[in-house]
N, C-alpha and C positions, 0 to 999 in steps of 0.2 A: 667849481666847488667854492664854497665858503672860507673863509677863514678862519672861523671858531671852529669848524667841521677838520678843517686840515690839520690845527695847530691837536684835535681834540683823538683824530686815528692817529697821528704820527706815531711811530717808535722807530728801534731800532731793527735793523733786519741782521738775523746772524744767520739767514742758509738764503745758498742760490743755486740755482740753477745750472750757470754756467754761460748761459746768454746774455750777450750782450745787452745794451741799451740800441734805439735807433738813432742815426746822428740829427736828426729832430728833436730827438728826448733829450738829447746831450747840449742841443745848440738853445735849449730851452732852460734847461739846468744852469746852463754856464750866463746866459741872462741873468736868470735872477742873481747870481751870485755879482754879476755887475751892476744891479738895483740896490746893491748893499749899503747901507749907510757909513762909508768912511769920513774917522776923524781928520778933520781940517781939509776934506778931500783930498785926500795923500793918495789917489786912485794908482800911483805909479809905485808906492811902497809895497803891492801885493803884486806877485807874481804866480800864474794857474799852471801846475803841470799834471799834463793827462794821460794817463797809462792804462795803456791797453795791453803792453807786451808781456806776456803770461809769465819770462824767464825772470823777469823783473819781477813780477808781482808776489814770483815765490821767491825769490831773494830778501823781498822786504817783509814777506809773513816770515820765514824762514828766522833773521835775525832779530826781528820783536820776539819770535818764538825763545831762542835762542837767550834773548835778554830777562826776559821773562824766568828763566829758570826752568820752562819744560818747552823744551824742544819735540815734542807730540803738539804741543797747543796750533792752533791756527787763528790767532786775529785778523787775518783778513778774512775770514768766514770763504774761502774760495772766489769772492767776488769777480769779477770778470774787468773790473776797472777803478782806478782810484785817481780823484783829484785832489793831488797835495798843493796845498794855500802857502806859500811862503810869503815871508815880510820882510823889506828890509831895515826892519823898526825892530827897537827892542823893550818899548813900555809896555804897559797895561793898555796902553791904547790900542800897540798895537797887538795883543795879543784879543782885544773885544773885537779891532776890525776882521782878524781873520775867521773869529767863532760865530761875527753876524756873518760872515759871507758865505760860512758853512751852513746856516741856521737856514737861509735863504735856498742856499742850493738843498736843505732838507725839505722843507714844502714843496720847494718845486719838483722833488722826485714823487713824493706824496701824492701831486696831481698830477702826475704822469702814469701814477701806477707802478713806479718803478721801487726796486729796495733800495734802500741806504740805512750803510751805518757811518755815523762819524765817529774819524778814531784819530786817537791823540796819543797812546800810547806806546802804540809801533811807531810812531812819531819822533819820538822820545827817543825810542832807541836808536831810530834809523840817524839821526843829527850825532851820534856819537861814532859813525860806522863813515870816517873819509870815504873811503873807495866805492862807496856804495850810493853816499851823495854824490860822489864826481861822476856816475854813470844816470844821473837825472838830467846833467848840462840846466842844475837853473844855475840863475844870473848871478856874476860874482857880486857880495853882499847882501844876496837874499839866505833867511834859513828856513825851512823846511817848519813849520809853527803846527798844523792842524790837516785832517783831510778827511772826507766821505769817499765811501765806499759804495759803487754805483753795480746795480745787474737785475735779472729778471727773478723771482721767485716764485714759491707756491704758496707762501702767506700772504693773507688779505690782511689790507687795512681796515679795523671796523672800531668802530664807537664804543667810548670803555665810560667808564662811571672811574671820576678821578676818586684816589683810595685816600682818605684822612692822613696818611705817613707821606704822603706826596705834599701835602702843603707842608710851608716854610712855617718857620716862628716870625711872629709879626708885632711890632708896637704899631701904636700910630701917636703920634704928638699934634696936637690940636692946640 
């Protein structure tokens, strides 16, 4: 696939199936996300954790739900896995390296055919919930920054016509 074609289907996937990824798709996904362009190559400042474990998965939809104010909601859309991107940085740097390393693992689900949503805001909660970080075992001084959401679905990715409200306000200085 293309690259204007990838960047141009992408979206988000909010329903799965329930199927997983195959550890090909994952070991391909998890590539690109180490094609990423990090600041200063601080490759050691990101740390990948991959969750497959269902009891977990609804602990952390559970308490975004929970944080959120309607505990009916489900932000992980059922997904069947999630990879959370921790940093053990706390600039704007590091908060771009971990969004390209997400961006990267988004195409590369893309051309796998696989769904992904990045989510940031279960995110959020989950950094506020001790007991709930200390059952990830990531690394002491990493936090928990960003993560996609990986599984199989019944939505296609197809070619949209970008909408006028989707572009930015722009100057240019010449």
């Amino acid at each position: 696939m293309e690259l204007y074609k990838a960047l141009n289907i992408r979206k988000s996937i909010r329903s799965y199936t329930g199927e997983g990824i195959t550890d090909a798709q994952l070991e391909r996904i998890l590539t690109a996300a180490y094609e990423a362009p990090i600041g200063m190559k601080r490759y050691d400042s990101i740390h990948l954790t991959v969750i497959t474990n269902p009891e977990l998965l609804h602990e952390i939809d559970a308490n975004a739900a929970a944080a959120s104010g309607d505990p009916s909601r489900h932000p992980l859309y059922g997904a069947p896995m999630m990879i959370l991107v921790s940093s053990s940085q706390t600039s704007n740097v590091a908060s771009a390296n971990v969004g390209i390393a997400i961006q990267n693992m988004s195409l590369a689900a893309v051309e796998e055919g696989v769904g992904h949503c990045d989510i940031y805001g279960a995110i959020r909660a989950l950094v506020k919930n001790e007991e709930l970080v200390a059952k990830l075992h990531i690394p002491e001084g990493f936090v928990p920054t960003g993560s996609i959401i990986l599984g199989q679905t019944d939505e296609v990715y197809a070619e949209r016509e970008i909408p006028e409200s989707h572009k930015y306000s722009m100057n240019v200085l010449k």
